[in-house]
N, C-alpha and C positions, 0 to 999 in steps of 0.2 A: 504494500500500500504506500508507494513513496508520494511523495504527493509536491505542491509549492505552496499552497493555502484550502484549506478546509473550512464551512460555516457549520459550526453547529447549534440548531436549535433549540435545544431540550440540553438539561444536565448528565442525561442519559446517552444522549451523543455524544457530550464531550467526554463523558466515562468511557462509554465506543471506541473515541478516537483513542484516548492512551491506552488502552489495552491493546486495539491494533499495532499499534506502534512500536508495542512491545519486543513484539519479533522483528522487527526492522533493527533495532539496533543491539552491536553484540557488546557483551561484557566488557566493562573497563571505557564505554560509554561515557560524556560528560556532555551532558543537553541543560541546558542552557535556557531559562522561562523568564520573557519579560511582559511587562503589561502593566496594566493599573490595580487596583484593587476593585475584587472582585469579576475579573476579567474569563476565571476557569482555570487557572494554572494549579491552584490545589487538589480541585476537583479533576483535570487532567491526570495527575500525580495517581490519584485514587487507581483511576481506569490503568495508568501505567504498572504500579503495583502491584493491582491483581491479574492484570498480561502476565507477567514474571512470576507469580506461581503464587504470591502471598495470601494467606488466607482470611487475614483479619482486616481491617479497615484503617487503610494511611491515614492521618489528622496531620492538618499546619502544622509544622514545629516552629511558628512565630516567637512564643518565646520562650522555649525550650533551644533551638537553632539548628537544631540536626534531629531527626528520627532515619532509626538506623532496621531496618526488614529485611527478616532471612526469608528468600525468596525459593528456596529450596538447593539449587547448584549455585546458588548465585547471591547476592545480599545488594539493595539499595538505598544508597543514603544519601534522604530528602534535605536538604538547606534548606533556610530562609533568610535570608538576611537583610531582609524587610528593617528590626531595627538597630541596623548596627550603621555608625558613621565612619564618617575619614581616619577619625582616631585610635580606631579598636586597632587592639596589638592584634593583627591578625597570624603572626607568628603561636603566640598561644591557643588559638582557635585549630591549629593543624590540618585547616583545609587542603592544603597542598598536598600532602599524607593521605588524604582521602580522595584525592583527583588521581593518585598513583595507586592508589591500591588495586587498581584490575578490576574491581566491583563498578556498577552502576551511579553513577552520581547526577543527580538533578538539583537545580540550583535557581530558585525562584528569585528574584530581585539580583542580578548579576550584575548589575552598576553599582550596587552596594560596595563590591571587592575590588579593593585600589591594586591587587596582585596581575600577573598574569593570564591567561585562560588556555588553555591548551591549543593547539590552531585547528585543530580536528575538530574544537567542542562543536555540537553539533545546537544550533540558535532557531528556538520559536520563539516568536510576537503573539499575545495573545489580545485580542480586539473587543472590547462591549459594543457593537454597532447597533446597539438598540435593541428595542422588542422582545428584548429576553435572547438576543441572539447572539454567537460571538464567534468572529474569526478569528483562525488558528496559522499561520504562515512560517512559513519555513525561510529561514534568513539566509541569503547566501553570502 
């Protein structure tokens, strides 16, 4: 299902959409969620979760800042870095550690991180264009 941009309209399609997605991208993965609040990117997260085998139900880790899910051969670990500034030591946060570990990493608010990004990571935009409807686009 590779796609450039997707609409989804129900919350149920955007669950859809990241469990599709799921198999689209292999281990050691770092995809990359931007948008407003409220846009679908958690609820993305959900659908992508239970694509990878999870059996429980992802939640924000707004401010918690990482939720980490064994996915069965595989483990993903959700960011948020929704509230963190310029200032945070991000040295102590050990993001970078977790961009290499080989496991899955999604990372909601990625303008948050004054670090590098892998060149590979892989960038959706997620859109509220009204209606209860939201575009999904893939960033090249």
């Amino acid at each position: 299902m590779t796609f450039d941009s997707t609409l989804c309209a129900t919350r149920h399609e955007m669950l859809l959409l990241g469990e599709k997605m799921a198999a689209e991208f292999p281990p050691n993965s770092v995809i990359l969620l931007s948008g407003d609040l409220g846009s679908g990117k958690t609820t993305w997260v959900k659908g992508f979760a239970h694509g990878l085998g999870f059996a429980g139900e992802a939640t924000s880790p707004t401010f918690a800042l990482v939720h980490e899910y064994n996915c069965g051969t595989s483990a993903l670990h959700h960011w948020d870095l929704y509230r963190l500034n310029a200032s945070t030591d991000w040295n102590v946060l050990e993001l970078e550690d977790h961009l290499a570990s080989g496991q899955y990493v999604v990372v909601e608010w990625p303008e948050h991180f004054t670090g590098k990004w892998p060149v590979d990571a892989i960038h959706l935009k997620f859109e509220d264009i009204g209606n209860d409807q939201h575009q999904v686009t893939r960033q090249k």
